[in-house]
Residue frames relative to the residue before (quaternion, step in Angstrom):
aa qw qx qy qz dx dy dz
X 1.0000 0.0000 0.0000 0.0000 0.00 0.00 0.00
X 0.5891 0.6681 -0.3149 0.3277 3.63 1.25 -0.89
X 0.7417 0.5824 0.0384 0.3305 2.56 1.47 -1.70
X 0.5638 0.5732 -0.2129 0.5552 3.31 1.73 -0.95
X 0.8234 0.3008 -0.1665 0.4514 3.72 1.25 -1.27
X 0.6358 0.6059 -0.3443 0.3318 3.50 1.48 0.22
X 0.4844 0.6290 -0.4803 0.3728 3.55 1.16 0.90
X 0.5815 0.5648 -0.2925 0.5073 3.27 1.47 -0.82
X 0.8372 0.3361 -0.2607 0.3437 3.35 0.84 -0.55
X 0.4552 0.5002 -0.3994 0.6189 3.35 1.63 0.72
X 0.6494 0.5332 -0.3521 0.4122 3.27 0.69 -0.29
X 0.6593 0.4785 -0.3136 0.4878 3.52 1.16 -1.25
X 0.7358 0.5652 -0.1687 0.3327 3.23 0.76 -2.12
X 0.6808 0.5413 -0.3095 0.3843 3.67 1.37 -0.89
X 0.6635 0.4966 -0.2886 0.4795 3.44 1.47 -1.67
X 0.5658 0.6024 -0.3810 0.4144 3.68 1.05 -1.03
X 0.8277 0.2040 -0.3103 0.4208 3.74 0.20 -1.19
X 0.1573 0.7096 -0.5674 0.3870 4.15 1.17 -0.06
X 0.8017 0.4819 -0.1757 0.3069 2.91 -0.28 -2.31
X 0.8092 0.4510 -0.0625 0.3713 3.45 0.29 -1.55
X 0.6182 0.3247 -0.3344 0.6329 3.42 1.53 -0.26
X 0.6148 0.3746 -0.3974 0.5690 4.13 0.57 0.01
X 0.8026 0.3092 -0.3178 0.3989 3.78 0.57 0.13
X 0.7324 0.3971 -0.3767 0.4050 3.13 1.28 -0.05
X 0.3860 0.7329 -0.3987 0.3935 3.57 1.41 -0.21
X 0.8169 0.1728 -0.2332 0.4984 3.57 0.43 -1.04
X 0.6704 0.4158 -0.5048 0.3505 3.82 0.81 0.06
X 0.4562 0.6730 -0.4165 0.4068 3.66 1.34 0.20
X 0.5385 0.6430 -0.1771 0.5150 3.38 1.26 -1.67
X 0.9543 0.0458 -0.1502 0.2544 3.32 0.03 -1.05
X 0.2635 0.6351 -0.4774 0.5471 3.32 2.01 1.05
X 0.8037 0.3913 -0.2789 0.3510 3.17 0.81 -0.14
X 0.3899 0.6365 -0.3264 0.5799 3.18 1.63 -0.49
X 0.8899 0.2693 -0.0244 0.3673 3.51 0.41 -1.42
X 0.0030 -0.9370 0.3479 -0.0313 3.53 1.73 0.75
X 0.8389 0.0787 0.0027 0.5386 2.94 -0.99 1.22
X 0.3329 0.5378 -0.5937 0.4974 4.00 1.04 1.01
X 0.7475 -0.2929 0.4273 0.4158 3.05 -2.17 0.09
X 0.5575 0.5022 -0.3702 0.5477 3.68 0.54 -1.47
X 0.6583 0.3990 -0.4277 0.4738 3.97 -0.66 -0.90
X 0.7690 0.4558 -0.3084 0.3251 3.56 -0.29 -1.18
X 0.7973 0.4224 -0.2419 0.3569 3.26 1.04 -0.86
X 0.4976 0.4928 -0.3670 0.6122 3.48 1.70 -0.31
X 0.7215 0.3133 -0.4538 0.4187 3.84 0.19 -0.28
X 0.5495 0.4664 -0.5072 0.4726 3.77 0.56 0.46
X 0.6851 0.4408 -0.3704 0.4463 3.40 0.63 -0.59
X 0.6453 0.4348 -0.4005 0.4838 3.69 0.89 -0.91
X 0.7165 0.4285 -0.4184 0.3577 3.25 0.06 -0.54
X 0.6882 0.4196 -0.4141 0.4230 3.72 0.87 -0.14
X 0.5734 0.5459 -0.3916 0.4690 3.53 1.21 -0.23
X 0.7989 0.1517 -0.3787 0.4420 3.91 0.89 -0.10
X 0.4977 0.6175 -0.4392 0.4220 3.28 1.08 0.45
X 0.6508 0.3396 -0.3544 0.5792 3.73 1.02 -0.44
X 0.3582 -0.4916 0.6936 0.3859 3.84 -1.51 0.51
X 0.7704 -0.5266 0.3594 0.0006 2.37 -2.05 0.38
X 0.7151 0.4474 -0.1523 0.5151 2.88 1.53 -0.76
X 0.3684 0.6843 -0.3379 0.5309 3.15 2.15 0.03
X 0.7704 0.4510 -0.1583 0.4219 3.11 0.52 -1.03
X 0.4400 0.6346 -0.4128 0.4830 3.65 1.46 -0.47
X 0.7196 0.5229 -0.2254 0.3975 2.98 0.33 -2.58
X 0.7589 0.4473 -0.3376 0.3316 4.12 0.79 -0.60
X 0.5997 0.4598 -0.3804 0.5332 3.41 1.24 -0.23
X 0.3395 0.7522 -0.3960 0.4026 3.59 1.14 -0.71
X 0.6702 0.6293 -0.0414 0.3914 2.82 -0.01 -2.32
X 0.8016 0.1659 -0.0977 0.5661 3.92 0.08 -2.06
X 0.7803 0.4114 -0.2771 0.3810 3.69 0.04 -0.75
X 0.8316 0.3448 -0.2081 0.3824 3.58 0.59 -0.44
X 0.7144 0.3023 -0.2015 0.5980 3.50 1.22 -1.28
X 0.7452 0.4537 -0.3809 0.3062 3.85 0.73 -0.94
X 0.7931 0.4441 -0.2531 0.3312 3.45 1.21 -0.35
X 0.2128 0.7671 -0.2443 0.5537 2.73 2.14 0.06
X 0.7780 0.4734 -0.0977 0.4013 3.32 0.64 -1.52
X 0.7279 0.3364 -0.2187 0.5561 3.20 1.64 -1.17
X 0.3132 -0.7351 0.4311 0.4192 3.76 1.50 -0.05
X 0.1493 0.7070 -0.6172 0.3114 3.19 0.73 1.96
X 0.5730 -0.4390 0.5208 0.4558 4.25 -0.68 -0.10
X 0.0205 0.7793 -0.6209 0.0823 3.37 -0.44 1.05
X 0.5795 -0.5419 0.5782 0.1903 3.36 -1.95 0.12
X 0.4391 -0.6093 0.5890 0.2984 3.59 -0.63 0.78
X 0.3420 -0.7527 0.4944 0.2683 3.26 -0.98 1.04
X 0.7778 0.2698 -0.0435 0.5660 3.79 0.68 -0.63
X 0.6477 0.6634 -0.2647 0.2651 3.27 -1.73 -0.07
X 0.2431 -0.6887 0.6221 0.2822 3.61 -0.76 -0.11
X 0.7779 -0.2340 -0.0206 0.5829 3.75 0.80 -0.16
X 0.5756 -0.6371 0.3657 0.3593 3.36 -1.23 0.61
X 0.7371 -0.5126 0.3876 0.2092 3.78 -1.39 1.15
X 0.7243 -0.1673 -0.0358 0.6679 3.62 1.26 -0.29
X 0.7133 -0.4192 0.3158 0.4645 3.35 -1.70 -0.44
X 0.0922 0.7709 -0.6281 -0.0514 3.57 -1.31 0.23
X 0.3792 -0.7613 0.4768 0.2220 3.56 -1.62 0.23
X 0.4163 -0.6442 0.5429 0.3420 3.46 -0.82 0.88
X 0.2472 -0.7855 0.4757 0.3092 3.24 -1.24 0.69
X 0.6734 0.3629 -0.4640 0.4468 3.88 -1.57 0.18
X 0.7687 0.2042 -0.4485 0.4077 3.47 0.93 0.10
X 0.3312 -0.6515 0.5590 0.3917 3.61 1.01 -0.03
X 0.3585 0.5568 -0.6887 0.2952 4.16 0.56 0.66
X 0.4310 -0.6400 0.6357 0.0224 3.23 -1.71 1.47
X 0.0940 -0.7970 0.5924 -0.0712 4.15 -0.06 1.17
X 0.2832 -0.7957 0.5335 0.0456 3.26 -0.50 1.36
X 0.6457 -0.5331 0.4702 0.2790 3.73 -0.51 0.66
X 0.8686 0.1105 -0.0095 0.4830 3.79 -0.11 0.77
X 0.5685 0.6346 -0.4033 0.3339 3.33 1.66 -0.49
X 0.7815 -0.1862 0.2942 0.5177 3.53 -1.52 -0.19
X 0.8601 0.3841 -0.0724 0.3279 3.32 -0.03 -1.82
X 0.5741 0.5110 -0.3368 0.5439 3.32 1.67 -0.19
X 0.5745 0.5592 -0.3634 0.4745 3.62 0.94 -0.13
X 0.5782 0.6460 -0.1978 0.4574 3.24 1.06 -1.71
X 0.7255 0.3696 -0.3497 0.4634 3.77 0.15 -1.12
X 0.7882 0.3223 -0.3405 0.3987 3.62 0.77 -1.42
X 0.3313 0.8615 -0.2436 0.2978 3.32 1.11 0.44
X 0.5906 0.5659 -0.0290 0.5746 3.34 0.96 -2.31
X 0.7339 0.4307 -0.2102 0.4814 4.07 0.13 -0.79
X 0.7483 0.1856 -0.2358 0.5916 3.85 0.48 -0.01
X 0.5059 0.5648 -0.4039 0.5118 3.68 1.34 0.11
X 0.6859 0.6483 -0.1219 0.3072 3.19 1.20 -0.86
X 0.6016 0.5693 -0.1372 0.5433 2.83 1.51 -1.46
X 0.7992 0.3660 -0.2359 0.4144 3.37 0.54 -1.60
X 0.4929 0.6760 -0.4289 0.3409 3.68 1.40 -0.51
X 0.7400 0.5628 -0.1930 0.3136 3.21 0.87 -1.79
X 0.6956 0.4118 -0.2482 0.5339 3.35 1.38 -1.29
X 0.5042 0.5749 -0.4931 0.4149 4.01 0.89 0.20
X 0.7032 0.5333 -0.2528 0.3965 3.33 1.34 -1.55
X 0.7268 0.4323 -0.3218 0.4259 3.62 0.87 -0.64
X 0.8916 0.1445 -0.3056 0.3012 3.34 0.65 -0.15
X 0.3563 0.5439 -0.5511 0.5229 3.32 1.42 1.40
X 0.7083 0.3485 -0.3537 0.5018 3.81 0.39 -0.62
X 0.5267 0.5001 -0.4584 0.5122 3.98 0.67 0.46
X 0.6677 0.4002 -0.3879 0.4935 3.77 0.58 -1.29
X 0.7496 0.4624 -0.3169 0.3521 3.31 0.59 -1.37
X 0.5363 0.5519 -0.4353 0.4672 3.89 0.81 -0.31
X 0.6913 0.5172 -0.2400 0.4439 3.45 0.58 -0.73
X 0.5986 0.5472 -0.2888 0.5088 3.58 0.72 -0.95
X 0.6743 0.3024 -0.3255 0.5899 3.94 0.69 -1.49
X 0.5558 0.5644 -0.4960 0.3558 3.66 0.09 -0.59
X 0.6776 0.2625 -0.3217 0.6070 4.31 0.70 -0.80
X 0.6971 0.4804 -0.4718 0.2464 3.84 -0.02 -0.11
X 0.4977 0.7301 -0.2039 0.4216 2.87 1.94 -1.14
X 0.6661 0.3642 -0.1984 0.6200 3.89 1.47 -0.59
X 0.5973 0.6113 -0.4247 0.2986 3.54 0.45 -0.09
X 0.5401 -0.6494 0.3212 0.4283 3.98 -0.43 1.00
X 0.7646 0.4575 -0.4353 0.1288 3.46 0.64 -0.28
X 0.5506 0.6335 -0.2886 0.4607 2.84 1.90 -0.52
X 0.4492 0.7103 -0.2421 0.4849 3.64 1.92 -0.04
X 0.5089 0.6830 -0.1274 0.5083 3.12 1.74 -1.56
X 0.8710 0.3128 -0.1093 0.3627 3.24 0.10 -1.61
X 0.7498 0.3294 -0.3413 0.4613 3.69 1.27 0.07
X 0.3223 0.6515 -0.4865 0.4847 3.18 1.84 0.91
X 0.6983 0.5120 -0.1726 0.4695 3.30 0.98 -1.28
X 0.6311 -0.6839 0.2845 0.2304 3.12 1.15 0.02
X 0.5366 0.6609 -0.3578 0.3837 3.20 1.56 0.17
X 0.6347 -0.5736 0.3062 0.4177 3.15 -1.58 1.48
X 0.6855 -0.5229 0.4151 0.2904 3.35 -1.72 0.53
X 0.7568 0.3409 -0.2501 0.4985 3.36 0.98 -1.11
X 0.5929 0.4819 -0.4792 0.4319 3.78 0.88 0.59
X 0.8445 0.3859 -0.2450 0.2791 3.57 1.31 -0.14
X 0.3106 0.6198 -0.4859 0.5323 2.94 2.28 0.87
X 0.7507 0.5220 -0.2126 0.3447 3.37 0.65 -1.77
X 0.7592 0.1809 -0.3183 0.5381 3.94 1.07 -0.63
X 0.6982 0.4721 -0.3603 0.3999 3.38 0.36 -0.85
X 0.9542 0.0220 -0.1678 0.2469 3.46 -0.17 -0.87
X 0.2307 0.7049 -0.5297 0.4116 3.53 2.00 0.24
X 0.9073 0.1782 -0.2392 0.2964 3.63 -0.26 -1.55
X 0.5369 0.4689 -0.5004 0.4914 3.51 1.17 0.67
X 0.6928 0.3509 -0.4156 0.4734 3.21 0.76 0.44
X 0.4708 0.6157 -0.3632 0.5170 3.28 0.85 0.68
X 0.3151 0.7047 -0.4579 0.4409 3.85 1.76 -0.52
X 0.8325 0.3035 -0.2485 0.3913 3.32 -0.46 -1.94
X 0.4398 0.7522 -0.2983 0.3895 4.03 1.12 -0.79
X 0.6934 0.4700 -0.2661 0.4770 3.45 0.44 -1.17
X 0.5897 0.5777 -0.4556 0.3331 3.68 1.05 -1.06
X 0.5907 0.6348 -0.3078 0.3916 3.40 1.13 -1.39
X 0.5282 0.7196 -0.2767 0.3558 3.38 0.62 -1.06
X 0.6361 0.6886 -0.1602 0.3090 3.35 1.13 -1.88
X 0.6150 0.4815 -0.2232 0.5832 3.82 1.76 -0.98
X 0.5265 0.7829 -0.2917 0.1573 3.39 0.77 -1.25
X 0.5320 0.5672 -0.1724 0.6047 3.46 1.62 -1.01
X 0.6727 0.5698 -0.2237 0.4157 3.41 0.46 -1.07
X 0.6113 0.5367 -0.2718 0.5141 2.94 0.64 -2.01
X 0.7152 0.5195 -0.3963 0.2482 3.79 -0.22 -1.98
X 0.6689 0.5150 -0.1695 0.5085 3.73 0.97 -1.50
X 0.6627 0.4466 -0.3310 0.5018 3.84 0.67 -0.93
X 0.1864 -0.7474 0.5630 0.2993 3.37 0.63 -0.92
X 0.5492 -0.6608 0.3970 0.3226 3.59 -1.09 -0.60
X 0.3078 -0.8273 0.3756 0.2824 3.18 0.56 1.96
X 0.5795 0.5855 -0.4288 0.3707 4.04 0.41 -1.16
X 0.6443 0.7288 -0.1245 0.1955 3.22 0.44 -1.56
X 0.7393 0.4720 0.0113 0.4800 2.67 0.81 -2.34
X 0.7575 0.5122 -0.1045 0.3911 3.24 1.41 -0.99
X 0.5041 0.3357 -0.3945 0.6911 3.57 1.40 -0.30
X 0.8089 0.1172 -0.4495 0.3603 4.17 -0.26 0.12
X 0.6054 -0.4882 0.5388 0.3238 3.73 0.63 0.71
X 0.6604 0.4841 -0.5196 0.2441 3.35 0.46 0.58
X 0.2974 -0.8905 0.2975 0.1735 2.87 -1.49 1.09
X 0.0716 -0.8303 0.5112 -0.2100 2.98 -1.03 1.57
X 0.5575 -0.6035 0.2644 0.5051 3.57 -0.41 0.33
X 0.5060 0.5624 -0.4650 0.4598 3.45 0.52 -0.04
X 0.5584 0.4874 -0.3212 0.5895 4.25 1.01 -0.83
X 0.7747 0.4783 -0.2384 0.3380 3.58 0.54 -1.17
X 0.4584 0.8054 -0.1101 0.3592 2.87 1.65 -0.46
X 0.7426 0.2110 0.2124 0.5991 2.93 0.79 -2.17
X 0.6353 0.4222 -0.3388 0.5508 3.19 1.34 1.24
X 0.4829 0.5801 -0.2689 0.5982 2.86 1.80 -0.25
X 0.7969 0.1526 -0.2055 0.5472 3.48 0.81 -0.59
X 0.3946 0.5398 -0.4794 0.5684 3.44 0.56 0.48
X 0.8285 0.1304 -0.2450 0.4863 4.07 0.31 -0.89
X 0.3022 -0.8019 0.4203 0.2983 3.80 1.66 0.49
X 0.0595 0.7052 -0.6006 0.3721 2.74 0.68 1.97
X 0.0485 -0.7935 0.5990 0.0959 4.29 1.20 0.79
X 0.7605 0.4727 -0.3705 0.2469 3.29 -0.09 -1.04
X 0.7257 0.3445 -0.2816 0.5247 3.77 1.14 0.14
X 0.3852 0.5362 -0.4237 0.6201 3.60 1.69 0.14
X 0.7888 0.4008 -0.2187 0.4114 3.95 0.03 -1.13
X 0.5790 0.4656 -0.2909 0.6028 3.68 1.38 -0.30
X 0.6051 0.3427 -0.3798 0.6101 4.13 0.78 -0.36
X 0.7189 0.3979 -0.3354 0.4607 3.91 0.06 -0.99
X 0.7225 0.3323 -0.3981 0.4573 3.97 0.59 -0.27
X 0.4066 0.6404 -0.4344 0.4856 4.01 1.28 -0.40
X 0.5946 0.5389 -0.2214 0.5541 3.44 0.52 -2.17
X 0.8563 0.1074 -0.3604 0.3542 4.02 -0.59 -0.46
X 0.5207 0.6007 -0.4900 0.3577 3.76 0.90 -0.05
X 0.5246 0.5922 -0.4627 0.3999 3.47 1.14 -0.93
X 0.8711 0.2787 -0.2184 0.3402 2.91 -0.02 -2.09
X 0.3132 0.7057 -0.4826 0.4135 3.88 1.07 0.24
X 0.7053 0.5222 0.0012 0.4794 3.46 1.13 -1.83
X 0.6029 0.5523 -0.2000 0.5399 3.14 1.79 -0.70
X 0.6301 0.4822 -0.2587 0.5510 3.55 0.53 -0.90
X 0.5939 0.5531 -0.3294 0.4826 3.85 0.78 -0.91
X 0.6909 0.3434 -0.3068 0.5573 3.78 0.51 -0.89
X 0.6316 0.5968 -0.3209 0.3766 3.76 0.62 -0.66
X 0.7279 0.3533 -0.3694 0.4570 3.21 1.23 -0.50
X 0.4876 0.6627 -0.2945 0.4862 3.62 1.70 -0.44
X 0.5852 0.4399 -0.3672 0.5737 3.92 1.10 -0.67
X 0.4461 0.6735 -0.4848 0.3351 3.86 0.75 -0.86
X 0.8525 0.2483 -0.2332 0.3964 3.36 0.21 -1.64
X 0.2653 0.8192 -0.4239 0.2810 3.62 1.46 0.16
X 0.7616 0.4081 -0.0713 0.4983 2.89 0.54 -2.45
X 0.8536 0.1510 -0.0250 0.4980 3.82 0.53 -1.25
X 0.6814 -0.6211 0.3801 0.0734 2.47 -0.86 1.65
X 0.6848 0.5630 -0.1819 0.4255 3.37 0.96 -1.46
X 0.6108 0.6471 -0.1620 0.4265 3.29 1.44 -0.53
X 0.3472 0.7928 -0.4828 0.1333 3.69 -0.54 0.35
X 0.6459 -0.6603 0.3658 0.1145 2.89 -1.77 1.74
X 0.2313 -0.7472 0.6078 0.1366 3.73 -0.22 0.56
């Protein structure tokens, strides 16, 4: 059973956090660089709604606009659930024929739980990470180096990006876990199946013995997880080293 539902959830959980750790890194970085600009103001309204709303709130709203409301207006919509749709069908205004099982029938039911988990990666990595550059950004050496005369964009990017990246790595430490657990909320307002669905049926039909086999997987990872986390340590900081 693990096995049957644990591509979908590497697949979602991998493309989802990719996304969210290459998009929040440089809008964190440069809210901070650029403190308290227009640009700052407008990413800290958005972050803050992305960790202030659950997740599954946020599902049920795209749900809601992309799938039933345009649906409704016979706009091109998103499949609301599922991993692919049960037979063929046509999007309308484009007259595009979607084959049952194909690429592109995955893809659509895809994009909507990619979404969710993208957004809620981006707000609260590009917050931690805004903060972090925000203390290095005061610190004498990074003071030092544009006394000395070095270009600006060499002394965010070496000097104080990957020391701010120190506390970052800790975050990292779940990330394994997470990929294999999947995202139980998530998975579950689109029906998709993944180990996180498999999950919360299992204990819903107190079926323990496949709950207690995900929840003991889940702590070996992130056991396994913390281990690389301290190994990435001596990556970022120099000062650091593996014995």
């Amino acid at each position: 059973m693990i096995v049957t539902r644990l591509p979908y959830t590497l697949t979602l959980m991998g493309v989802s956090t990719l996304l969210a750790i290459l998009i929040a890194i440089p809008i964190g970085v440069y809210s901070a660089v650029r403190q308290y600009s227009k640009f700052d103001y407008i990413m800290t309204t958005v972050t803050f709604i992305g960790i202030s709303l659950p997740g599954f709130v946020f599902g049920i709203f795209l749900i809601l606009i992309f799938s039933v409301g345009a649906q409704a207006a016979g706009w091109p919509f998103l499949p609301s659930g599922n991993a692919q749709s049960p037979r063929d069908w046509v999007m309308p205004v484009l007259n595009w024929r979607i084959d049952s099982g194909s690429f592109a029938d995955r893809l659509l039911h895809f994009i909507m739980p990619c979404a969710v988990l993208t957004f809620i990666g981006i707000a609260g990595w590009s917050r931690f990470i805004r903060g972090s550059m925000l203390e290095v950004l005061n610190l004498d050496y990074v003071r030092t180096a544009r006394a000395k005369g070095v270009k600006e964009q060499l002394v965010i990017l070496k000097h104080a990006l990957r020391n701010s990246l120190i506390p970052f790595v800790t975050l990292l430490a779940g990330v394994l876990a997470s990929i294999f657990g999947g995202a139980i909320l998530t998975e579950t307002v689109f029906n998709y199946p993944g180990l996180g669905l498999l999950l919360i049926n299992a204990i819903t039909r107190q079926d323990y013995n496949v709950a207690m086999a995900l929840l003991f997987i889940n702590i070996v990872l992130l056991l396994i997880g913390y281990l690389i986390t301290d190994i990435l340590y001596a990556v970022v900081d120099p000062r650091i080293r593996v014995s």
